[in-house]
LUMGUFI-295465 format. One line per field, with one value per residue: y negated, x negated, z of N, C-alpha, C, O in turn; residue in three letters. Coordinates in Angstrom, 1 decimal, always signed. Each point is the difference from the previous one (the first is absolute). Example, Ala and Ser with C-alpha at 12.3 -4.5 7.8 and 13.67 -1.06 7.14 Angstrom:
2
n_v (+5.7, -1.1)
n_u (-13.2, +1.4)
n_w (+7.8, -1.4)
ca_v (-1.2, -1.1)
ca_u (+0.9, -0.9)
ca_w (+0.0, +0.0)
c_v (-1.2, -1.1)
c_u (-0.9, +0.8)
c_w (+0.0, +0.8)
o_v (+0.0, -1.1)
o_u (-1.0, -0.5)
o_w (+0.7, +0.1)
aa (ALA, SER)
! end
This chain:
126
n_v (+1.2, -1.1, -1.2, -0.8, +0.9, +1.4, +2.0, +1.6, +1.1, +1.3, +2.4, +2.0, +0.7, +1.6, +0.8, +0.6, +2.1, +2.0, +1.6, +0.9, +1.7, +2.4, +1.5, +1.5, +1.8, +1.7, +1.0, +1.4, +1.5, +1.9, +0.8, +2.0, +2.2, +0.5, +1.0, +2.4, +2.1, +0.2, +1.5, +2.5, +1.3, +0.2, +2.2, +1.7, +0.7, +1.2, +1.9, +1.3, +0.3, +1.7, +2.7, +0.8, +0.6, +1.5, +1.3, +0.0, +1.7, +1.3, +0.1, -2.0, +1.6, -1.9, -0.5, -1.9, -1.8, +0.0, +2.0, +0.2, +1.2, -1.3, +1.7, -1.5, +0.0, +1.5, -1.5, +0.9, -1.6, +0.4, +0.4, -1.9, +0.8, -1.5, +0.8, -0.8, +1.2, -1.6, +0.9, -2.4, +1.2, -2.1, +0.9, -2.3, +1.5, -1.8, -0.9, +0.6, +0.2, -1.0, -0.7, +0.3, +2.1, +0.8, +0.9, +1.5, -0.9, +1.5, -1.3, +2.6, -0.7, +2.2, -1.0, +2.1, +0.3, -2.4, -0.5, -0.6, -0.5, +1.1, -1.5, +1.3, -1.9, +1.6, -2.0, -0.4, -1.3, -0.1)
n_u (-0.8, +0.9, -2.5, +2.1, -0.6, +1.2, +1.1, -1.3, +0.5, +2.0, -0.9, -0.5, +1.6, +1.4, -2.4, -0.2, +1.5, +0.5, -1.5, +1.4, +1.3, -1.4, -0.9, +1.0, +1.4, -1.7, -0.9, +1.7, +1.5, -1.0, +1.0, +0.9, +0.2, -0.9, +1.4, +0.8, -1.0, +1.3, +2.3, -0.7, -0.8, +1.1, +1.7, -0.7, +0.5, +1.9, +0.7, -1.4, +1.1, +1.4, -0.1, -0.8, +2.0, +1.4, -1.1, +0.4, +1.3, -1.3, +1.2, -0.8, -1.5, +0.5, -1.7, -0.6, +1.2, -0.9, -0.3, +2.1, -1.7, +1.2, +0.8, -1.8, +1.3, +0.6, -1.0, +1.3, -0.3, +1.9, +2.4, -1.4, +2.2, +0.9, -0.4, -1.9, -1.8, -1.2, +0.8, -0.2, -1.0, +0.2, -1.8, +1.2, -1.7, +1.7, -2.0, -0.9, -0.8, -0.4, -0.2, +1.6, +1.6, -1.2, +2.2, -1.5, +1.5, -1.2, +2.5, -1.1, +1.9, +1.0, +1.5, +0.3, -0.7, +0.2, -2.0, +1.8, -0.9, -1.1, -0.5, -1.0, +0.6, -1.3, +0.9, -2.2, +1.7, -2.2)
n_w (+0.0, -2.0, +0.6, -1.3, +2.3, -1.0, +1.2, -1.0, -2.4, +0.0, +0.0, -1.1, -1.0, -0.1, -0.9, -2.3, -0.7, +0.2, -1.2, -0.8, +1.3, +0.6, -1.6, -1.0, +0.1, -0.1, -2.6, +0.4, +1.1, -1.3, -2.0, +1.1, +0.3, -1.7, -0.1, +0.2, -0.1, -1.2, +0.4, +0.7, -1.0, -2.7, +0.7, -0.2, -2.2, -1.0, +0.9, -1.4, -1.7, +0.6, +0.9, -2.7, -0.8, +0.1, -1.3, -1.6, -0.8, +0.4, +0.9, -1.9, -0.7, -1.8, -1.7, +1.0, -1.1, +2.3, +0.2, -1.1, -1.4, -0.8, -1.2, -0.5, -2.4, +0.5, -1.4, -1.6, -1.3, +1.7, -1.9, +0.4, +1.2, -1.9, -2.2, +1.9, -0.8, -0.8, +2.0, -0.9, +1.7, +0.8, +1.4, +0.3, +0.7, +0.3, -0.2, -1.8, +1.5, -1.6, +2.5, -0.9, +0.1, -1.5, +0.5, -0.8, -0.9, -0.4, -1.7, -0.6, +0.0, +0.8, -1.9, +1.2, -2.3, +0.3, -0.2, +0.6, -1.7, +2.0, -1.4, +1.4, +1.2, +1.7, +0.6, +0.6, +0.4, +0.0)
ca_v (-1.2, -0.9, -1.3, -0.1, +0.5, -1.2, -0.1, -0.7, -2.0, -0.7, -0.5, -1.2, -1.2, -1.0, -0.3, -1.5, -1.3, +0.0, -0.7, -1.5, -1.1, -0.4, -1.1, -1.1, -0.5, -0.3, -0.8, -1.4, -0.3, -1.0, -1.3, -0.8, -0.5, -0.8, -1.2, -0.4, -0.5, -1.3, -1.1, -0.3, -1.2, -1.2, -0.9, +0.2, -1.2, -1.2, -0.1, -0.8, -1.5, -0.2, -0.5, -0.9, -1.0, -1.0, -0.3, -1.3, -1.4, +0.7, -1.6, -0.6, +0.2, +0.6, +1.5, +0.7, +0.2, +1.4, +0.6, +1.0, -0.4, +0.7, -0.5, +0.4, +1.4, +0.7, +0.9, +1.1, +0.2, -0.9, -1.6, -0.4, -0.1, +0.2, +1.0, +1.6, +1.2, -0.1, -0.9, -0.3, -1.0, -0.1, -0.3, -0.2, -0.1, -0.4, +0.8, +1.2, +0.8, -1.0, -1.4, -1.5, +0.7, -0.6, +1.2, +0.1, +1.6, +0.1, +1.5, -0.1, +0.5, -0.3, +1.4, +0.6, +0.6, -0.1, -0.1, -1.3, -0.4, -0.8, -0.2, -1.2, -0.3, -1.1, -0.5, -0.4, -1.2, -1.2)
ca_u (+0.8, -0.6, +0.8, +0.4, +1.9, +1.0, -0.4, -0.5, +0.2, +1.0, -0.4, -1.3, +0.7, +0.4, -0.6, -0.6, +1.0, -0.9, -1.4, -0.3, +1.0, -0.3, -1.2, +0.8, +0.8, -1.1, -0.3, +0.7, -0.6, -1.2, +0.4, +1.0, -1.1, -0.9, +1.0, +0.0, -1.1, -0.3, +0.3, -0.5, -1.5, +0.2, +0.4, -1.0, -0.8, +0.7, +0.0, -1.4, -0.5, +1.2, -0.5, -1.1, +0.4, +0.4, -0.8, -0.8, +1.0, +0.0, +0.4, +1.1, +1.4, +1.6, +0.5, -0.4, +0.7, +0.7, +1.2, -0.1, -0.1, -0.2, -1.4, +0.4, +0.2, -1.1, +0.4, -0.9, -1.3, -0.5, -0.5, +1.4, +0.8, +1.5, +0.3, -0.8, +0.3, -0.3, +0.0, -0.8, +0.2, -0.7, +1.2, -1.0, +0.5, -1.2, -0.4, +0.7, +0.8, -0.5, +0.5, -1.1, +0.1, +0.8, +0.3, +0.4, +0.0, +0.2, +0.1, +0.6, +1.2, +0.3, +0.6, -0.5, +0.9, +1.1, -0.2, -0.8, -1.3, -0.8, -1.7, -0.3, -1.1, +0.2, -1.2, -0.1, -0.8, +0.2)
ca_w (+0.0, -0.4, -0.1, +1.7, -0.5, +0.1, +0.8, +0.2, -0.2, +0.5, +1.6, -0.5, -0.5, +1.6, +0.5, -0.8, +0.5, +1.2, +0.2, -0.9, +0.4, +1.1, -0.7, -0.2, +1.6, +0.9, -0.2, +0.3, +1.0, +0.1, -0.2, +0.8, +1.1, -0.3, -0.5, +1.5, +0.5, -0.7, +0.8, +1.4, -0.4, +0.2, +1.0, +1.4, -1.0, +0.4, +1.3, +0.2, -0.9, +0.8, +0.8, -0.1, -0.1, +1.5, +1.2, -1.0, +0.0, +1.0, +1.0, +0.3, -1.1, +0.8, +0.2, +1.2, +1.2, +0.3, -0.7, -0.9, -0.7, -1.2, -0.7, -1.7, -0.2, -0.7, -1.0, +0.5, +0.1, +0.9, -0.2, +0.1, -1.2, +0.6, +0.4, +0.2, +0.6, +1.4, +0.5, +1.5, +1.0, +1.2, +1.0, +1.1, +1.4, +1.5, +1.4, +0.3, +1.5, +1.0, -0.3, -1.5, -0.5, -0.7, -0.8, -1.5, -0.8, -1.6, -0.5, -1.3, -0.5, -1.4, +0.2, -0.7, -0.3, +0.6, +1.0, +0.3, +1.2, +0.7, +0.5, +1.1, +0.4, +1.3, +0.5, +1.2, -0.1, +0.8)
c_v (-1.2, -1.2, -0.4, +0.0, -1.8, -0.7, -0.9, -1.4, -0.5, -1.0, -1.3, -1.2, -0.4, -0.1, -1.1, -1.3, -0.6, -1.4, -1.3, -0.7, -0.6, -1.3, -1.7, -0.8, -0.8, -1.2, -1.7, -0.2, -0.8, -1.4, -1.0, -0.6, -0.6, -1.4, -1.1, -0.6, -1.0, -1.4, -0.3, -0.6, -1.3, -0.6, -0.4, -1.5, -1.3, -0.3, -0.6, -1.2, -0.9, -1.1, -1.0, -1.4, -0.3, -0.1, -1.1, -1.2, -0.2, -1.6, -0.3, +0.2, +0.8, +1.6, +0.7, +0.0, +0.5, +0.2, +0.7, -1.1, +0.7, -0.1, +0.7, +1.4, +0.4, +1.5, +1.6, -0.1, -1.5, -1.3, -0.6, -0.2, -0.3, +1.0, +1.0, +0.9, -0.1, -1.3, +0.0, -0.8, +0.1, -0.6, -0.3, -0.5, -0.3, +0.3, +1.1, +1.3, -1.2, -1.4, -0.8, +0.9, +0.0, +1.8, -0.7, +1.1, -0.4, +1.2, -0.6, +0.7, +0.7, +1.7, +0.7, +1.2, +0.7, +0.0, -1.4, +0.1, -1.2, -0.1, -1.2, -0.3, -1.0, -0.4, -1.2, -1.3, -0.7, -1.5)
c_u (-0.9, +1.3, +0.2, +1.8, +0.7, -0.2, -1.2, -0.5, +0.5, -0.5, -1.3, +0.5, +0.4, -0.6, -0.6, +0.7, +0.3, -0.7, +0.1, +1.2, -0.8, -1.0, +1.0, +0.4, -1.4, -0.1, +1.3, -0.3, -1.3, +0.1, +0.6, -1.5, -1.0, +1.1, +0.3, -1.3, -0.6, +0.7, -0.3, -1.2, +0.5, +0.6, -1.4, -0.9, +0.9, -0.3, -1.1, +0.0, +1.0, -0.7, -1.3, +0.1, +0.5, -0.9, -1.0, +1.0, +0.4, -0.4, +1.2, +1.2, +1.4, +0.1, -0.7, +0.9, +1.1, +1.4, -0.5, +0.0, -0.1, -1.2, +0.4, +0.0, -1.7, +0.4, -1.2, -1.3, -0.4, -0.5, +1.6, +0.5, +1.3, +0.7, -0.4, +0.7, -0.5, +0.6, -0.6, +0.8, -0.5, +1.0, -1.5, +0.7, -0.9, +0.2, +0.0, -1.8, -0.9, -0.1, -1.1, -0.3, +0.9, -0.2, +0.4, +0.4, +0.5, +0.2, +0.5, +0.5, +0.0, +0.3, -0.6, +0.9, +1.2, -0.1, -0.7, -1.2, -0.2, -1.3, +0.2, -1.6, +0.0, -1.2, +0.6, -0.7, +0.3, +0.2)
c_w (+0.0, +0.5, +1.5, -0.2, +0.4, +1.6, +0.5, -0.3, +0.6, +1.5, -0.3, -0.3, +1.3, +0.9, -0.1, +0.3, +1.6, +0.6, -0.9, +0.4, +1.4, -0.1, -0.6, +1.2, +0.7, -0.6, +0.1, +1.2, +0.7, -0.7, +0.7, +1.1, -0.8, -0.5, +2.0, +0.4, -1.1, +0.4, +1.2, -0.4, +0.0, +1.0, +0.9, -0.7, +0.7, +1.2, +0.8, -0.6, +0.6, +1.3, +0.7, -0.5, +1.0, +1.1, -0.6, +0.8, +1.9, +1.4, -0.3, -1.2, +0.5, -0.7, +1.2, +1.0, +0.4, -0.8, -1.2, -1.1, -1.8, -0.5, -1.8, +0.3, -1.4, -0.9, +0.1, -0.1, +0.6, -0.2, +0.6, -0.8, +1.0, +0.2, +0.1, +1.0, +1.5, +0.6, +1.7, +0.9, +1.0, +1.3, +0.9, +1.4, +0.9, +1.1, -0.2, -0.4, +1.4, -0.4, -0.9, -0.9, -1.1, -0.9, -1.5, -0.4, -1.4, -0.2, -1.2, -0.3, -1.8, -0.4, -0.7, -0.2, +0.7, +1.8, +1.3, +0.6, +0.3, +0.6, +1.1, +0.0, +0.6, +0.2, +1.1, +0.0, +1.2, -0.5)
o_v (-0.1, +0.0, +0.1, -0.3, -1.1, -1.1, -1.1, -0.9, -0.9, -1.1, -1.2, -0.9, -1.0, -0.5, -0.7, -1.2, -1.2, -1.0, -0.9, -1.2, -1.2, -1.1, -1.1, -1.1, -1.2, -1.1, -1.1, -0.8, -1.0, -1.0, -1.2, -1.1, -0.9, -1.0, -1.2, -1.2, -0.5, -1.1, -1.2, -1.1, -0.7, -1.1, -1.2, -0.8, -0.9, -1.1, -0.8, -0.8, -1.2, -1.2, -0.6, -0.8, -1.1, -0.6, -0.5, -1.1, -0.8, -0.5, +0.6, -0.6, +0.9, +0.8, +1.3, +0.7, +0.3, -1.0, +0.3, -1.0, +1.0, -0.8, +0.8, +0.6, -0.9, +1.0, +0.1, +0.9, -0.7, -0.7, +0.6, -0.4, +0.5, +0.1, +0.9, -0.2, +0.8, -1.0, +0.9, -0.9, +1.2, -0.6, +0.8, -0.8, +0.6, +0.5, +0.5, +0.2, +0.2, -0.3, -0.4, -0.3, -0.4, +0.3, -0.9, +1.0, -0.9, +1.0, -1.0, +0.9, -0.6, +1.0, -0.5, +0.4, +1.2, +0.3, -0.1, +0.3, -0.9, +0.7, -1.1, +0.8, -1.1, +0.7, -0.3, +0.0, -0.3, -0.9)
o_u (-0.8, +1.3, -0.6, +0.8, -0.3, -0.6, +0.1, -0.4, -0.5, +0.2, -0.1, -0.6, -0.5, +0.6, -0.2, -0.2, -0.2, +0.3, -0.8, +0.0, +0.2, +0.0, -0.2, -0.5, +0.2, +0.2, -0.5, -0.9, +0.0, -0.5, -0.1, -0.4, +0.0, -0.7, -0.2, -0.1, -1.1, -0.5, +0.1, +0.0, -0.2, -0.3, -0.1, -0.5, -0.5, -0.5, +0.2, -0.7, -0.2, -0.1, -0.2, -0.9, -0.6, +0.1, -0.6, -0.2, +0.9, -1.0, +1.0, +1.0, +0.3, +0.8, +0.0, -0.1, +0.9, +0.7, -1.2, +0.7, -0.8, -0.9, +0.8, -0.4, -0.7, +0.6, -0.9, -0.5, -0.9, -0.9, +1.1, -0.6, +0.1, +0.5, +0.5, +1.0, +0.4, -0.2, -0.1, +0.7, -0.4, +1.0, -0.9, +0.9, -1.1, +0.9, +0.5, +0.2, +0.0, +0.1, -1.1, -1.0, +1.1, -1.0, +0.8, -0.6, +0.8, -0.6, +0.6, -0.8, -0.4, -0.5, -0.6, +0.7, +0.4, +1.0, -1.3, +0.0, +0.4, -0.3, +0.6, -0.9, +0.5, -1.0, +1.1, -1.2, +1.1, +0.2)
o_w (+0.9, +0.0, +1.0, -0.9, +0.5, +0.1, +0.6, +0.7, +0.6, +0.4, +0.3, +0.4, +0.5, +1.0, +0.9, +0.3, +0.3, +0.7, +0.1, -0.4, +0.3, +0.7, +0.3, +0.4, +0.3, +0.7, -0.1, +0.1, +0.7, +0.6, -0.1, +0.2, +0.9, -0.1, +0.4, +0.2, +0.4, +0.0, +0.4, +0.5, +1.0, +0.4, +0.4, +0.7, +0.7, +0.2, +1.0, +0.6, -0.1, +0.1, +1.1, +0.2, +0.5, +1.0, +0.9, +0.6, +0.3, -0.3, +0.6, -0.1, +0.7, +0.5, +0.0, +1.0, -0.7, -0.3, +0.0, +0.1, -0.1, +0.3, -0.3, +1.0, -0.5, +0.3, +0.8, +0.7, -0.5, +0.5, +0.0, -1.1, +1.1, +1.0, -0.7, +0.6, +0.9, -0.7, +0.8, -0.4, +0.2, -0.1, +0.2, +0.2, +0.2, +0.6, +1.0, -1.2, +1.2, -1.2, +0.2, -0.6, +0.3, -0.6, -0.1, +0.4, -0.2, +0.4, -0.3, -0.2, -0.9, +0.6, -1.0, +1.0, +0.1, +0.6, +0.0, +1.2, -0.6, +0.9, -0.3, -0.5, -0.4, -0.1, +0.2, -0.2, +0.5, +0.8)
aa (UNK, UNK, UNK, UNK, UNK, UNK, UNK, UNK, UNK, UNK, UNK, UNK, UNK, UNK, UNK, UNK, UNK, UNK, UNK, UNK, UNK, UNK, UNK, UNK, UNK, UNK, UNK, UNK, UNK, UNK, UNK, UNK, UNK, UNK, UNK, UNK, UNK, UNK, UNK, UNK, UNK, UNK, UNK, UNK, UNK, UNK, UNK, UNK, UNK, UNK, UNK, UNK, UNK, UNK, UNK, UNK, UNK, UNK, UNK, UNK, UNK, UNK, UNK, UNK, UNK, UNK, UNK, UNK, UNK, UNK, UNK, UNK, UNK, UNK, UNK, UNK, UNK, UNK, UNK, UNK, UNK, UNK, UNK, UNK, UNK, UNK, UNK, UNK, UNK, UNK, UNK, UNK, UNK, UNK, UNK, UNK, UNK, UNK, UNK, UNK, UNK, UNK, UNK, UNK, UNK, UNK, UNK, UNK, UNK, UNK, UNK, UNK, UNK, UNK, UNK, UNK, UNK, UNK, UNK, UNK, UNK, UNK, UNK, UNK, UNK, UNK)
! end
């Protein structure tokens, strides 16, 4: 007996198939996650240039003073744009956690495939 029986193509085939729906499925996936972790970079981009900018501006400007404040939105590769994908804001609080202490926190905001994130960053000024 020469060849291979019906049987067994059959299995061979649904095996291939198989393996190339699994390799398919992996390779979106990982697109999803390198797509994600390219927006967690730029938020963490925004967040630091965010926050380095207010610390330059940092004595007597009114975007330093206490309460919640907005900041531009930023398109994906972290330029400002009106309507980006990221947006910023900041909330400063005095005295806090001690007196002539002044809490910043910076967050930026922004959805990713169908989900909201948030990046904070806090720092501490007298």
């Amino acid at each position: 007996m020469r060849g291979f029986a019906m049987i067994e193509v059959l299995i061979s085939a649904s095996l291939l198939i198989v393996g190339i729906t699994a390799a398919v499925d992996l390779q979106g996936s990982m697109s999803r996650n390198v797509a994600t972790q390219r927006r967690f970079l730029t938020a963490n981009e925004v967040g630091e240039q965010t926050l380095e900018r207010l610390l330059v501006l940092f004595g007597g400007s009114a975007t330093l003073s206490p309460g919640r404040h907005d900041g531009p939105a930023y398109n994906q590769n972290g330029v400002p744009a009106a309507d980006g994908l990221f947006s910023t804001s900041w909330e400063v609080t005095s005295n806090t956690p001690v007196q002539n202490v002044r809490r910043v926190v910076v967050e930026v905001r922004w959805r990713d495939f169908g989900r909201d994130r948030l990046l904070k960053f806090t720092t501490f000024r007298s």
